[in-house]
C-alpha positions as CSV (number, residue, x, y, z in Angstrom):
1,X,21.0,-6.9,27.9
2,X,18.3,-8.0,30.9
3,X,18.3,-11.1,32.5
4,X,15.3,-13.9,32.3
5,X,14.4,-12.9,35.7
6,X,14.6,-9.0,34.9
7,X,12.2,-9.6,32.6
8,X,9.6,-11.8,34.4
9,X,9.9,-8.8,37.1
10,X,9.8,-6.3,34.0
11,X,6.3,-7.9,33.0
12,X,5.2,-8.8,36.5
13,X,5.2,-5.0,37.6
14,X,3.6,-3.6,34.1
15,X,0.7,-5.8,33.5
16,X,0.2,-7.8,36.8
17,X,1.1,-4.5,39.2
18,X,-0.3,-2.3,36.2
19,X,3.1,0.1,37.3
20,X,3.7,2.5,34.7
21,X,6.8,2.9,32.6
22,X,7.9,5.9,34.0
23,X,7.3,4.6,37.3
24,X,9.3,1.4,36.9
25,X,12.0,3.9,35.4
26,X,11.7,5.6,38.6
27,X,11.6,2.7,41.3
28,X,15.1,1.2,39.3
29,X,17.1,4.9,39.1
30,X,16.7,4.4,43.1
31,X,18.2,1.2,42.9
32,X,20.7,2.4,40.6
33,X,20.2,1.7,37.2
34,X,19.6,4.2,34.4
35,X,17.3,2.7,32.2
36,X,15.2,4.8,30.1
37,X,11.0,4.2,29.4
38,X,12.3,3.5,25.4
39,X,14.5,0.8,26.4
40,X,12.0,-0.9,28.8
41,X,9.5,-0.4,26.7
42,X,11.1,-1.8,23.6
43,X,11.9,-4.7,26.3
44,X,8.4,-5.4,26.5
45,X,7.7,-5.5,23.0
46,X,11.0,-8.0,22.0
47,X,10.1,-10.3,24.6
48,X,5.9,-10.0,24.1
49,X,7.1,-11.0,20.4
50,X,8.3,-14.3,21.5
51,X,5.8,-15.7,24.2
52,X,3.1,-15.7,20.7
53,X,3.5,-19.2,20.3
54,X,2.8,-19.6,23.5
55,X,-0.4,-17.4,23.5
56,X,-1.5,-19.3,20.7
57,X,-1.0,-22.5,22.2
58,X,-3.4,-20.7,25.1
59,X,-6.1,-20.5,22.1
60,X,-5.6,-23.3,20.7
61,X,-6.5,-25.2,23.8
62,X,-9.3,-22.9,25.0
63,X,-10.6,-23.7,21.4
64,X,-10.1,-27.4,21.8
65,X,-11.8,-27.7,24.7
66,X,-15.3,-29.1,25.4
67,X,-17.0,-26.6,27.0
68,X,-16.1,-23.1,27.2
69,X,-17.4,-20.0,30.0
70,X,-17.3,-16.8,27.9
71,X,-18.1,-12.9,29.3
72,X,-18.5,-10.2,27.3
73,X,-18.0,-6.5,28.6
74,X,-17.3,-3.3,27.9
75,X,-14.2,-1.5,29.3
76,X,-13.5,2.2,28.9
77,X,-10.1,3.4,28.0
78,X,-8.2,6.8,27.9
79,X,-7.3,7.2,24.1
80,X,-5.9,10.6,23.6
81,X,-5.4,9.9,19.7
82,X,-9.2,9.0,19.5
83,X,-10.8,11.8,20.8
84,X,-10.6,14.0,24.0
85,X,-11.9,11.2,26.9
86,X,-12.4,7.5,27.6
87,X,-13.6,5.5,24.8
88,X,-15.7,2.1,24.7
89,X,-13.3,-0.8,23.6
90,X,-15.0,-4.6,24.4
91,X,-13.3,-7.3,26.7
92,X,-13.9,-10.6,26.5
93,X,-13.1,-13.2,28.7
94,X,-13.0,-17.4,28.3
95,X,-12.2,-19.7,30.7
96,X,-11.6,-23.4,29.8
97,X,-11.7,-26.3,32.1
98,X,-8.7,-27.6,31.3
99,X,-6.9,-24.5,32.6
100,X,-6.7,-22.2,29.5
101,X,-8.3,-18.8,30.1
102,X,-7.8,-15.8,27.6
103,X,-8.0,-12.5,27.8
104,X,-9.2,-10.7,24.1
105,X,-9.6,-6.5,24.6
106,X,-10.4,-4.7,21.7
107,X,-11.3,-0.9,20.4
108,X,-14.3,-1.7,18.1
């Protein structure tokens, strides 16, 4: 249904801009297109499903390497279904010298 470039755009404004779905909804009704947040969402998802290889290509090679920086953190999250505020979830972070860096972010 989207183009290649729709969905590097899609992707570019959810997770690089951190827009919101119903934001991005918003932004393309002006330009036109009636989309709704389940169909970009769902986008999101089919297309997330098939960069995995390449995201575990991205640990492989962080894995492989020789030398590894690592940061650990803690990041606080809104998660309505686990209580009434923010909640502590951990982000880590490694960077590789070969170029790999990955991202991990989990609740516990």
């Amino acid at each position: 249904m989207f183009s290649n470039g729709f969905i590097a755009m899609l992707f570019t404004e959810r997770y690089v801009a951190g827009r919101s779905v119903n934001s991005l909804v918003t932004g393309l009704a002006r330009q036109g297109a009636d989309i709704s947040p389940a169909t970009l969402s769902g986008t999101c998802a089919q297309a997330g499903a098939l960069l995995v290889p390449l995201a575990d290509a991205v640990i492989a090679r962080s894995r492989g390497s020789w030398h590894v920086h690592a940061d650990e953190t803690t990041w606080r999250v809104f998660a309505p279904d686990e209580g009434d505020g923010p909640v502590k979830w951990w982000l880590w972070v490694f960077t590789a010298p070969r170029g790999a860096v990955l991202y991990r972010l989990r609740s516990r």
